[in-house]
Structure formats: C-alpha cells, structure tokens
N, C-alpha and C positions, 0 to 999 in steps of 0.2 A: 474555612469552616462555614456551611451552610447555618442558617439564623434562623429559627421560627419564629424571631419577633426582633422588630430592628429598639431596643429600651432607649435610645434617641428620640424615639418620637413619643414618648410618655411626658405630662406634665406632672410632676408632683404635689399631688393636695398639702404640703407643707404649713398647715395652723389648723387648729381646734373646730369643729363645726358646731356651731349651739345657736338653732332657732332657723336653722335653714338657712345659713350664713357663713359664708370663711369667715374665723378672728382672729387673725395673727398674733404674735407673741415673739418674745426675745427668742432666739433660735440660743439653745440650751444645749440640744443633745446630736451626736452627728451619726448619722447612719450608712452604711456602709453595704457592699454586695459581698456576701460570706465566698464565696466563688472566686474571685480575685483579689479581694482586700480593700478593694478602690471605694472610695467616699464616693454617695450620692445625693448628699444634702443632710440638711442639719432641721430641727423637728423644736418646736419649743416646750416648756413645761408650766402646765399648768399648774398654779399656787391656787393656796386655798378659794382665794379671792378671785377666780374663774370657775372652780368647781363650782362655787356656792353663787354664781352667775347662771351654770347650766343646771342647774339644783329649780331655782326660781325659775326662769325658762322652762324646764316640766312639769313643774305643777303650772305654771301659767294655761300652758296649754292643753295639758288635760283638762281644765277648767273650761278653757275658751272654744276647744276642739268640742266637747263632748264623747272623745274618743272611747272613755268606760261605758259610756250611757247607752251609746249608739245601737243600731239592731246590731245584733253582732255581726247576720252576711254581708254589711256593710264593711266590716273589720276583716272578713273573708275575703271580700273581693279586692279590696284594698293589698292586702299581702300578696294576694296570685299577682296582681298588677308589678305590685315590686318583683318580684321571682319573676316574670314574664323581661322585664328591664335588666334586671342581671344576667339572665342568660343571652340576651341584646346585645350587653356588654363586655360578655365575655371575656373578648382580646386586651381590653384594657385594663378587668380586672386579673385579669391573669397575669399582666405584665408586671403591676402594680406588686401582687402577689408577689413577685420573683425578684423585684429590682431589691430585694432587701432581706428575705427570706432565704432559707434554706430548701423552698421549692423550686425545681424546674421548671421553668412554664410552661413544659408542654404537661407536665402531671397538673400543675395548676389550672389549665384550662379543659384539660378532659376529665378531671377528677373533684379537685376543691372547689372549683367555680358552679358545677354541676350542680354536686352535692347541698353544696349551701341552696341553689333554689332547690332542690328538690327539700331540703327541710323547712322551710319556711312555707311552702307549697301543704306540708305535711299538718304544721302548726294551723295553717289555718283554719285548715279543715274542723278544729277541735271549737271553732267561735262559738260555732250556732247550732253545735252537736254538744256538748257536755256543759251541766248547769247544776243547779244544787240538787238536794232530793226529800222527798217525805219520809217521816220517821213513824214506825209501827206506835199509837199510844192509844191508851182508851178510847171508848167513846164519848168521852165529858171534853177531851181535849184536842188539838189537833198542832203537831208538831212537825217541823222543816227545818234542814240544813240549806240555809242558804250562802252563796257566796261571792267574792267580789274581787276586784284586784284590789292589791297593796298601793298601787301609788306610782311613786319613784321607784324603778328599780337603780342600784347601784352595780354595774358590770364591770368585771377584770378579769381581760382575755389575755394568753400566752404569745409567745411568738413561731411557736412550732407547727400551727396552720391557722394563718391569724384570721382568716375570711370563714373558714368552718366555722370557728369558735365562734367568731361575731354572731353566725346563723343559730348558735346553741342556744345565746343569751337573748338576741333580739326576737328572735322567730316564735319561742311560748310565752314570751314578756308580751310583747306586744299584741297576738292573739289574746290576750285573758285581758288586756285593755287595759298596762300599763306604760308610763312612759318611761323612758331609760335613758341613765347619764353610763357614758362606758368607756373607758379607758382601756386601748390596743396595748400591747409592748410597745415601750416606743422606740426598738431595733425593730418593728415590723407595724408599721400605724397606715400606708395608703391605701393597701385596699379596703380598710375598714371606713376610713372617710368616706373614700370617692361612695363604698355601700349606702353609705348614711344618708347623702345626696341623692342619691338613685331613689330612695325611699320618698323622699320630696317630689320627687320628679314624676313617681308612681302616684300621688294622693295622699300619701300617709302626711298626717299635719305635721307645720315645722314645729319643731319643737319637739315631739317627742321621743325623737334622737336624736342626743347630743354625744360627742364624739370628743375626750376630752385629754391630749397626748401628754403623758410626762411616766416619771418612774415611782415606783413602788412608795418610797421615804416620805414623798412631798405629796404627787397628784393621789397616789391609791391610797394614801394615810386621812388624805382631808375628802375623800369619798365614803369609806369606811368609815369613818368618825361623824358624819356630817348628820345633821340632825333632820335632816329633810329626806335623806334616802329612808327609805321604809323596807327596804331586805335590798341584802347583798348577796350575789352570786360569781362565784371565784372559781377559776381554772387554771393551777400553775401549781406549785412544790409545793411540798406538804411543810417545809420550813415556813415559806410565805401566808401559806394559811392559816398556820399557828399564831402566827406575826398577828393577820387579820383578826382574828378571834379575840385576839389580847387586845387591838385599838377597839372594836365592838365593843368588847365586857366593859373597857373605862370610860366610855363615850356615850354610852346608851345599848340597850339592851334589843337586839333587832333580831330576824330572822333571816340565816344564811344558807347557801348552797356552796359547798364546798367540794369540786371534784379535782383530786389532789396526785400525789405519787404514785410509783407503784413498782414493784419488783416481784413479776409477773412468773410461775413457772410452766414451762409444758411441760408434760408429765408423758414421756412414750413408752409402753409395754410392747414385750416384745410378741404378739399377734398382731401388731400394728399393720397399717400397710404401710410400709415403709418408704416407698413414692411420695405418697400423698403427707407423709409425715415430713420428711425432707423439705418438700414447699411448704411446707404451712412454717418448721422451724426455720428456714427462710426467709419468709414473708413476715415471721415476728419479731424479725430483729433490724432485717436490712432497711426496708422502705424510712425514707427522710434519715436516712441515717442514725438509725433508732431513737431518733428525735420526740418521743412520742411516749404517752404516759402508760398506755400497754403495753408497751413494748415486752415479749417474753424473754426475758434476759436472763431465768438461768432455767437452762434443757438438764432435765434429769431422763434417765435411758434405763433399761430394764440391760442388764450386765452384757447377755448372751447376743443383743445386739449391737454394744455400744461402739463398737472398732468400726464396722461398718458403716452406721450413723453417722459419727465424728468423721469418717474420712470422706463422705461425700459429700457432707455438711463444708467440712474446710475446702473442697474443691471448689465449692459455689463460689465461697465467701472470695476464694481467690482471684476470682474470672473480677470479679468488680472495677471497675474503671472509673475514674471522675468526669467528665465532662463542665463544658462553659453553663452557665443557668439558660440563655437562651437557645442553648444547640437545639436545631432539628430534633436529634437520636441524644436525648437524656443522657447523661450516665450515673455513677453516684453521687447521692446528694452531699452537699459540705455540712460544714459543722457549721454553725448560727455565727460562731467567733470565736478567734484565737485564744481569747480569754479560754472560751467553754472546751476546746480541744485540750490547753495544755491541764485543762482539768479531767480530761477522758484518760490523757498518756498518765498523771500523776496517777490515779488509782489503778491502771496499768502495771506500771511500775511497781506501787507498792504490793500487788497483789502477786508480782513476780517472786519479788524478794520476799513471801512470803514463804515461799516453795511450791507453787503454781509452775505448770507447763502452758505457753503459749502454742497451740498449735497449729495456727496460724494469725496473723494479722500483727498486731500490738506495735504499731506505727502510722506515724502520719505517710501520706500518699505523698510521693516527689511531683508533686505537680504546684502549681500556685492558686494562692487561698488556703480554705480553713479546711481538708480534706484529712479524712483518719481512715483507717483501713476496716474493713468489717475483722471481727477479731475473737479467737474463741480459746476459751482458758479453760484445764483441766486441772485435775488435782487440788481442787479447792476446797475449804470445810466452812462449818458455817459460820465463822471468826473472819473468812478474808474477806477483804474489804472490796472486793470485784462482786460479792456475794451480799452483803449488806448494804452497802454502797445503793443509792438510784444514779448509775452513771448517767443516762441521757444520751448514751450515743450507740455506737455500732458493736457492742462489746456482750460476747454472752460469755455468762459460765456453762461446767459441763461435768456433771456426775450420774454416778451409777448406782442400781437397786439391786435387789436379787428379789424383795418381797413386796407387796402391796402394801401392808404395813411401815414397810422404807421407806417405799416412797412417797409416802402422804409424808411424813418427818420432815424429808427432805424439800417438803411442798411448800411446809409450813415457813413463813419469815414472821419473826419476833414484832414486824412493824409495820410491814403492808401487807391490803390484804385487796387487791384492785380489780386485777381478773388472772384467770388463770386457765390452760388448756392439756386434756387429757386424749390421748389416741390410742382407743385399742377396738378391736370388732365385738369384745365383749361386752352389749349394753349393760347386763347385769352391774358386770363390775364398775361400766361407767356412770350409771345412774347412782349406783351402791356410794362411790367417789366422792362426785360430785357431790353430795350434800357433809362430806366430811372436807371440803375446802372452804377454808374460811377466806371467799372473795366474793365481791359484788358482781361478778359476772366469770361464770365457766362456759368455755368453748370445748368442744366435742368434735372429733374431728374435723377441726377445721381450725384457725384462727383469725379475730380481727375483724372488725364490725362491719356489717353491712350496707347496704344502700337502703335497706328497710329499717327506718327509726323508732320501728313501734314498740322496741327495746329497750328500758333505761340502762343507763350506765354510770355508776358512782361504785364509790369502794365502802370495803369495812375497814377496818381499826382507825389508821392513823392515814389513809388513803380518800379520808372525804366523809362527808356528813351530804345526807342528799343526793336526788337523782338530777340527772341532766337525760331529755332526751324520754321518747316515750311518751305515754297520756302523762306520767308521771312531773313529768315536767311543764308540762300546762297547767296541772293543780300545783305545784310548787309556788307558781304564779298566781295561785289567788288562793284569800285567807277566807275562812268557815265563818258562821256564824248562825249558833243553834236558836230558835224562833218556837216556842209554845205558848198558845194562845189554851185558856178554858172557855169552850162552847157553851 
C-alpha cells in the first residue's frame, strides 16, 4: 500500500501546554488509531490544580501582553502570522490530525488543516473592523455602547475534527482580545497542542493559549466550575452540555456558548433534481463517517419518488470501502472507537427489532479497526430509536410524504433542532418551508457548510444555546456595556 504520510516520523506533543511550555503529567489516558486499533501513546489529565495553573497563566498574560489593549491590527496581523505557520505546517498537522482521529490525512491536509487558516484568517479581519456604537438620545445627553473582551475564555472541543473546532473557539476568542484555556478530546489532543505552539512561534503572547488534556469528569468539570474563566464555550452532545450548564449554575453564574446535537432532516419533493439531491443525501451522512453534528440522518422523500431515491441512494452507500488513515487514495473513515461503534450497531439493532427494514448497510465492515458500513433504514416511525436516537455515525433513516404538510411533521424532532435541508426547484415553497423549520440553520439545495464563515451556526431547542462562527461569533466574544453621559 502506497503512504501519503510515513506517522513514524511524527513526534507526539504528549503533555499540557500553558505559558508557552510543554508540562508534563502522569500519562492517564491511552490513545489509540481508530483505523486499526493500535495504541499510540498515552496523554495525561489534567486535575483541578493544573487547570487553575492555566487559569492564572491567562490572566497573567493578558495583563503582561497587553493583548486586549493593543491597536487591534496588531491582533490582526498577529493571527494572519499564525494562519501563515499553519499552513507551513501542514504535513505535520495533518498527520497529527490522523494518528488518532477518525480523519484521513489526506482529507486532513487538503480539507481541515486549510480550513482552520482560512478561519482564523477570517477572525481576524473582524479586530480593527467591528467596535461599539452610538446610541440615538437627545440632545442634553449623549450615549454609546461600548465593548470589551470577557477575559479568560474557557474551551471544550470534540474529537470529530479536532483542529477545526480548535479554529472555532481560538480564532473569534482571540480576535476580540481574549486569552483561552481549552481542553481537546483527549482521544484526539495533538494537533491542537502542536496549533498552540505554532501560535507562540507566530507572535501571539505565551500564555494566552493554554492547551489543557484530560476528560470531561475531572479536567472539563474544574474548567467549567472555575472561578477565573469568564464564559465558556462548548462543542460536543447535547447530554454533555447539559452536564455543563448544571456545573455552571452551582459554581457561578457565567456566560456560555453552547453548540450541541442534532438529528438533522432533508426534506426531498418530488420536482427535485434528483442528481443533485442524491449527492447532497450522500454527502450528509457519509463524510467522517457521519461523525459529525449535522449530519442529515433522517431523508424524508416525497412518495412518487421515493423507490428511486432509496435505490440509488443504497447503491452509493454500498460502493464504500475502508481504507488505512494514511493511504495515498482515502477510503471510509472509521469510527472514533469500538466503544462508539458497538453503540452505532446497538441502536441498529434495536431499531431493527423494531420492525425497521435495513436496506442496506447495518454492519461493521470485515476489515480491521473501528469500521461500520454506511447504512440506511426504512420503515421507521417516530418512536424508533434510529429516528430519536443522535447515532453519530454512518446511519440514516428513510420515509415518505404525499403532502407538504407531511412533511414538515415529519421534519419536526421533539429534541433537536440543529440544521436542516430541503430540495425542490420551487423557491415559493422553499422559502415558504424554511421559516416553518424550527432549526438554526436551513440548507436549500445543497447541504453542509462552506468555506465561507460569514455564516453562524448553532441550534434551537436542546441543540445549543449561541452562535459559533460568523460576525456573530466575534461579538459572542466580547461583552457590552451601555455609557450615557448628560451634556
């Protein structure tokens, strides 16, 4: 098998970064390559009493840096510098990316690694362009919103593209001229360090990313609680953020960002184009193994096409192949871990003996590692649990409409409300739609976010509180404060 990357020659950031410094720790947690099973080092966890080391460390250095004060194009050029190093670095963060994730590296270095400068690239731009503003008042008086960063940000990023995420939380944090303690997954922590570092190595002061490895219980409990962070912003299941919310409310009272779950639907009528509808239901389920918090996982069809749909649909899903993470030619991505897979098959399962029809997939790949087949289930109502369920992996549902009316019903989930995508040529009806889904971002023919950020994305109900991403995410990053003086 030809190699796009020999992961021999990678060294692994293995400890904590806080202050512009490796700090090692008792190696705690062991990480592994989802692709074959094989161990690749063990990662330590951080206890209160390192949090609240990197806590001190950010405010030290926002103090010492003058990072908030600064002219802001200074904060601008500073960030392109970093973005200018990361794509330098590419090869390595990409590898990093792979040794431990569920991405490929060749999607890692033409896709995730890109991406992240180009958002960071995006943030910065917003330093020395967006500021407070004047408020209409008499003329006796004269009033202004002005505003400022928070402080410490507090970050917890997922493992399902761990170097994006990092660019979500650091790129409009540190634009709006705060410092950030931020804890990776610690099944996917290297490429976020080695990023950390890179940002040192750019100009950005030490210190105001700290880089802080452990799991949710211990390290993201005494982040979340901690009396120094000044807003927290979270990217992972909507159970964990719940979680978040509850140590918040009895810790102290802070401001959060929370983008969470989501069980996404497309919505296809039948004047679709039916090409363009096929890739796009493809592309919202397959990619990382629908690893992924958009993922559209359950396809509802307008009746008179739905035979059609389904059978081309299951053709694609079946061509899928696995491949090694570093092969030349990608193939499907694995599952994070065997843990997470036999939780793919379990709601598989149950959704069978339901009275569900699999019509195709609903098994692991015979191959070695954490590999599930892309998989799509019929006959479902809105009780099974393939359908309520946020699986996380490669699994869609699949029902049918006759009316417009249907199919919003059928649109509607009880619990999330994250994004959602509808396909028909009729704008009418798609505009008409779209304001009758209750999700934080609707796609139109098409699905799946772009290269262009100037987009927020967060969910309604139980799916997220707050934007990620967009201007909106630069002001998330810094707090108001109304100013009237009498003339």
């Amino acid at each position: 098998m030809t190699l796009a990357f020999d992961p021999a020659t990678l060294t692994l950031p293995c400890a904590h970064y806080i202050g512009g410094a490796y700090v090692p720790g008792a190696e705690g947690i062991a990480v592994s390559l989802p692709s074959t099973g094989m161990a690749v080092g063990a990662v330590p966890v951080a206890d209160a009493g390192t949090v609240d080391r990197a806590v001190q460390v950010a405010r030290d250095a926002l103090a010492s840096s003058g990072w908030a004060g600064c002219t802001p194009r200074d904060r601008l050029k500073a960030l392109h510098r970093w973005a200018d190093l990361i794509e330098a670095e590419a090869s390595t963060l990409a590898g990093l990316e792979a040794i431990c994730s569920s991405r490929p590296y060749a999607h890692a270095l033409t896709g995730d690694v890109t991406v992240t400068a180009e958002q960071i690239r995006f943030f910065a731009e917003f330093a020395d362009k967006e500021g407070g503003s004047l408020a209409p008042t008499n003329d006796s008086s004269f009033g202004y919103i002005d505003d400022a960063p928070y402080g410490v940000i507090g970050a917890i990023t997922p493992w399902n593209f761990p170097i994006s995420m990092a660019g979500w939380k650091l790129g409009p944090a540190l634009a709006a001229g705060n410092a950030v303690v931020l804890k990776p997954s610690e099944m996917t922590p290297y490429s976020t360090i080695y990023m950390a570092e890179l940002a040192v190595r750019a100009g950005i002061p030490a210190g105001l990313i700290n880089v802080v490895i452990g799991d949710g219980p211990i390290t993201g409990n005494a982040i979340t609680g901690h009396g120094g962070i000044d807003k927290v912003s979270f990217t992972g299941s909507t159970r964990a953020g719940a979680a978040i919310m509850e140590n918040i409310a009895r810790t102290g009272i802070k401001p959060m960002t929370l983008e969470l779950g989501g069980k996404s639907p497309m919505v296809v009528f039948a004047d679709a184009d039916l090409d363009l509808a096929v890739d796009c239901l493809d592309r919202g389920i397959t990619p990382n193994a629908g690893q992924f918090c958009v993922a559209g996982s359950r396809i509802i069809v307008a009746r008179e096409i739905a035979d059609e749909l389904a059978a081309r649909l299951a053709e694609r899903f079946r061509a899928y192949r696995p491949a090694d993470t570093f092969a030349a030619d990608p193939g499907f991505c694995p599952i994070i871990s065997d843990r997470q897979l036999q939780r793919i098959d379990s709601i598989v399962e149950a959704s069978a003996k339901q009275g569900s029809e699999i019509l195709c997939g609903g098994d692991q790949f015979d191959h070695p590692g954490s590999f599930y087949q892309p998989t799509l289930i019929a006959g479902v109502d809105a009780a099974n649990p393939a359908v309520t369920e946020e699986i996380f992996g490669p699994v869609a549902t699949f029902q049918t409409f006759e009316t417009d009316e249907e199919a919003m019903q059928l649109a509607e989930h009880p619990t999330y409300g994250l994004c959602a995508g509808l396909f028909t040529r009729d704008l009418s009806r798609a505009l008409r739609l779209s304001r009758k889904l209750e999700a934080g971002t609707v796609w139109i023919n098409r699905y799946g976010r772009s290269r262009d950020h100037i987009l927020p994305t967060g969910g309604w109900k139980a799916s997220g509180l707050g934007k990620d991403l967009g201007r909106e995410a630069y002001h998330a990053n810094r707090r108001t404060k109304s100013v009237l003086i009498d003339l």
